[in-house]
C-alpha positions in Angstrom: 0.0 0.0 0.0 1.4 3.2 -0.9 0.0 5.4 1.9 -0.2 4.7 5.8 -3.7 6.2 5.2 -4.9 2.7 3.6 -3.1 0.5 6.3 -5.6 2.5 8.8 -8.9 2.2 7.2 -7.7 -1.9 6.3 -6.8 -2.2 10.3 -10.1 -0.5 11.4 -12.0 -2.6 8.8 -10.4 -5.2 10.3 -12.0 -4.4 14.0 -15.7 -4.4 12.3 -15.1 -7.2 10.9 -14.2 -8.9 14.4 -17.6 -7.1 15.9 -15.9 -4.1 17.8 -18.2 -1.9 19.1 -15.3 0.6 19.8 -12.4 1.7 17.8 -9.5 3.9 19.2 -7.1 5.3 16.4 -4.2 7.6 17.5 -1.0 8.9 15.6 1.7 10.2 17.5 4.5 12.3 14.9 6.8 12.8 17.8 9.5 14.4 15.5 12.5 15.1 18.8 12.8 11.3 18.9 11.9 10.9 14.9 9.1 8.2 15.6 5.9 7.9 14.1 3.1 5.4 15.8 -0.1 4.4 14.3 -2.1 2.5 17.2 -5.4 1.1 16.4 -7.3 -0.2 19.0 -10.7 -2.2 19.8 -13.0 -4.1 22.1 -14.1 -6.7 19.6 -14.1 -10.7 19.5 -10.2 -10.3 20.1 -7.7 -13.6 19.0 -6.5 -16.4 20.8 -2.6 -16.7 21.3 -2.8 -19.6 18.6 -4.2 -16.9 16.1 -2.2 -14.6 17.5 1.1 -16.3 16.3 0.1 -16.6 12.5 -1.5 -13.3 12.1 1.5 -11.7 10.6 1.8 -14.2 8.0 0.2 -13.7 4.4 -2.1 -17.1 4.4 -3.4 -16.7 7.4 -6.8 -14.9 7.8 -10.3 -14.9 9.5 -12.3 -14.0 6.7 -14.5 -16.6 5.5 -14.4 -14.7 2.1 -10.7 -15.5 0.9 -7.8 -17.7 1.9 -5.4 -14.5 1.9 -5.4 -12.1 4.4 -2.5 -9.4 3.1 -3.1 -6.2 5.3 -1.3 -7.0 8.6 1.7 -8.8 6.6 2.2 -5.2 4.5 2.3 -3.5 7.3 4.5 -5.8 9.0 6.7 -5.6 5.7 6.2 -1.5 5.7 7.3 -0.9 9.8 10.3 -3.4 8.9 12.0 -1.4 6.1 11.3 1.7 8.1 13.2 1.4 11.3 10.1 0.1 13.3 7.9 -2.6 14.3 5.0 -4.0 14.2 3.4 -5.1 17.8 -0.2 -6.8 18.4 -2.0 -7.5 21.4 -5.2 -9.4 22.0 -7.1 -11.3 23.9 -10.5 -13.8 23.0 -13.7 -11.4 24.2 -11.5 -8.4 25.4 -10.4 -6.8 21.8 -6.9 -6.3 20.1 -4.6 -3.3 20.1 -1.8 -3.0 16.8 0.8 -0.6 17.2 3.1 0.1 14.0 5.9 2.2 14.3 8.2 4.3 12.1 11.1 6.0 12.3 9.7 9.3 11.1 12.0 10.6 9.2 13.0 7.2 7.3 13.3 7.3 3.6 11.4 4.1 3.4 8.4 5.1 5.4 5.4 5.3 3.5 3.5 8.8 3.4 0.7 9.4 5.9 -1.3 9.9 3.2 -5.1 12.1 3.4 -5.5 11.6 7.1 -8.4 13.9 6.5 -10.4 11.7 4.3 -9.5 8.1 5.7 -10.9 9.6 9.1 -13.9 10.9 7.0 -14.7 7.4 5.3 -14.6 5.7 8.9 -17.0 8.0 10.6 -19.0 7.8 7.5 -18.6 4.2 6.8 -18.6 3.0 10.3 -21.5 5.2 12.0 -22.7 2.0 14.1 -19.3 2.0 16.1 -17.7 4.6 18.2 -14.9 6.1 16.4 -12.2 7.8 18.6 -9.4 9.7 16.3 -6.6 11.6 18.5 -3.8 12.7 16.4 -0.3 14.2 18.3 2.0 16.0 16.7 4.8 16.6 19.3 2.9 18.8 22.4 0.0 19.2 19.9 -3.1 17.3 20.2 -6.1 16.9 17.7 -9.3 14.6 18.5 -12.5 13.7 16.8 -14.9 11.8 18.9 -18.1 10.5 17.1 -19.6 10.1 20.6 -19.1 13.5 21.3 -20.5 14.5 17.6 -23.6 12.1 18.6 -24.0 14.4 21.3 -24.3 17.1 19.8 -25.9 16.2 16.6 -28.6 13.5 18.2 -28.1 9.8 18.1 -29.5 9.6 14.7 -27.7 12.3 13.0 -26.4 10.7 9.9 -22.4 11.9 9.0 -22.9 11.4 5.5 -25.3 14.1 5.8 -24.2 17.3 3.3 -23.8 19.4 6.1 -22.5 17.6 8.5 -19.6 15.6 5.7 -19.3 19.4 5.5 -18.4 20.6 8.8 -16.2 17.0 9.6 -14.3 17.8 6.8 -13.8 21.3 7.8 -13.1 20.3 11.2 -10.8 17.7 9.9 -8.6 20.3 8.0 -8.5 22.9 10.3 -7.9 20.4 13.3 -4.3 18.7 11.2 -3.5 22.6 10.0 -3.6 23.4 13.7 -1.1 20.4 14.9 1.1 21.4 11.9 1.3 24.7 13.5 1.4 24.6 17.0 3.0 20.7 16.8 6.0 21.8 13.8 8.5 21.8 16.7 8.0 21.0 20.6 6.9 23.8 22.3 
């Protein structure tokens, strides 16, 4: 995959598809100690330690649909030839946590990509979970909450709405513009 923006939406795919209820996603772009860490989180079915052990590997996959599951192993391959890793946690019934890291500043780490419109597809996409985005940029934080947006919006409010799409992407942009400014250098 060419951008780190398609590992996220095939990682939080991946927590739907294992019935989470709750998906966390936080990048940290801490640039003094030149790491990048994408950390998706969830509370869904989760994978025994026998699962656990294969997961990294291209054959192995839950999906009933295919015999191929290729999304962690690129990852995997991406964190490698970057200067990171690749860690997963989980446990049956409790969820499972992937952390991929980067050294930031790596010629071989992928782009971030549009941040702005893979966090815009999940809230869309994915309006039956809660979605919890918090992006760091050194001392800068930036967070979208679709609980909080529910909140304000009523439980039914639809995200794909015009208006609303409207405002999340606005949010969205100025939110990231506002890390790149106040986050560009530890403050």
């Amino acid at each position: 995959m060419r951008d780190l923006s398609l590992h996220i939406i095939d990682l939080v795919q991946n927590c739907v598809e294992a019935g989470a209820k709750k998906v966390c996603l936080t990048l940290e772009e801490d640039l003094l100690h030149d790491r990048l860490v994408i950390t998706v989180e969830d509370d869904g079915r989760g994978m025994d330690q026998e699962m656990l052990a294969k997961v990294k590997s291209p054959f192995v996959t839950s999906r009933k649909t295919r015999d191929v599951g290729l999304g962690i192993p690129l990852i995997d391959m991406s964190t490698k030839s970057a200067g990171g890793e690749l860690i997963i946690t989980s446990e049956p019934g409790k969820g499972t946590k992937v952390v991929a890291s980067y050294r930031h500043s790596h010629i071989d780490r992928p782009p971030l990509g549009d941040i702005v419109t893979t966090v815009k597809i999940i809230a869309i996409s994915y309006q039956n979970i809660s979605f919890h985005y918090e992006h760091r940029k050194n001392s800068a934080v930036f967070i979208l909450d679709t609980d909080e947006m529910r909140e304000i919006l009523g439980c039914d409010a639809d995200f794909s709405a015009g208006e609303i799409r409207d405002w999340l992407d606005e949010y969205l942009r100025e939110g990231l513009a506002g890390l790149d400014k106040n986050g560009g250098k530890d403050t």
